[in-house]
C-alpha positions in Angstrom: -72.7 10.7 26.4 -70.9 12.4 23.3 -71.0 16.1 24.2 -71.0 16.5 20.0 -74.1 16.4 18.2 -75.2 16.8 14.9 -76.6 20.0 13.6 -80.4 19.7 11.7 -78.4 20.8 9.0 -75.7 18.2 9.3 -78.6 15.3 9.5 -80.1 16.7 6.4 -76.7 16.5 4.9 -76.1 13.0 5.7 -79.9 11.6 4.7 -79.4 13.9 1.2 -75.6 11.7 0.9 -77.4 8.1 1.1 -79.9 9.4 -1.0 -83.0 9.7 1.4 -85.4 12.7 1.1 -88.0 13.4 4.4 -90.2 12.2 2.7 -88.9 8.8 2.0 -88.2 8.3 6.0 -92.0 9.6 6.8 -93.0 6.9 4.7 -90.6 4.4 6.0 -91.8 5.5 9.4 -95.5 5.8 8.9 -95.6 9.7 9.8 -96.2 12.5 8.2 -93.3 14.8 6.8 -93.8 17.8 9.4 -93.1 14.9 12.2 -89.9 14.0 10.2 -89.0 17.5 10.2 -89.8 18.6 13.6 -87.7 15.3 15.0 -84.7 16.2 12.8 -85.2 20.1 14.3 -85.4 18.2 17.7 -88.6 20.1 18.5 -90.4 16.3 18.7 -88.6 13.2 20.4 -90.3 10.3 17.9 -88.3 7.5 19.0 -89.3 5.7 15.8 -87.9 8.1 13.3 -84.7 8.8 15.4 -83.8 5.2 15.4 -84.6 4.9 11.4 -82.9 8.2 11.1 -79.8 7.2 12.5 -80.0 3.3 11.4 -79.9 5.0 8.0 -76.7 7.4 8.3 -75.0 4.8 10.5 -74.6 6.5 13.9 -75.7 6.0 17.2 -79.1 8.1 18.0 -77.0 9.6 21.3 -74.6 10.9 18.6 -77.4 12.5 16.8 -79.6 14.2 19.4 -79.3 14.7 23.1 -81.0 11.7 25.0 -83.0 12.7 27.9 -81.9 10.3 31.0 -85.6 9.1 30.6 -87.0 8.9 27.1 -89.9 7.2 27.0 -91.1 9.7 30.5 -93.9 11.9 28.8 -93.2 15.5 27.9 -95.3 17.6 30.0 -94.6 17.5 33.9 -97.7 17.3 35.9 -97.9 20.2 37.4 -97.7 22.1 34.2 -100.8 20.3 33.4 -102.6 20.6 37.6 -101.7 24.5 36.7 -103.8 24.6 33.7 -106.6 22.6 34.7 -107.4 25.0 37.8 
């Protein structure tokens, strides 16, 4: 894994040089432009608009953002959720 990843900044940067706006990748993407936003801040993990994201700027989505070893494992761990429900 490349211990260098790009800044929200940087990815900005980089969608703003091949002329793409937020907006333009939401609606590529079929989200809303908050999603777009929160995935380029890495607050959300929308495997969707990380792979257009980085399809677009021409770099591998590990170069962008950190991969968790298991992306597609839900966010929450269970007993975060057994906690709250008792």
């Amino acid at each position: 894994m490349n211990c260098k990843i790009m800044t929200p900044r940087e990815i900005k940067h980089a969608l703003d040089n091949i002329g793409y706006t937020q907006v333009m990748v939401a609606d590529a993407c079929n989200v809303s432009q908050p999603c777009v936003n929160l995935v380029i801040h890495n607050k959300s993990t929308s495997h969707n608009v990380r792979c257009y994201i980085a399809s677009k700027i021409g770099r591998p989505v590990e170069d962008i953002w950190m991969v968790r070893d298991n992306p597609t494992k839900p966010g929450r761990p269970l007993t975060r959720l057994h906690h709250q429900a008792a």
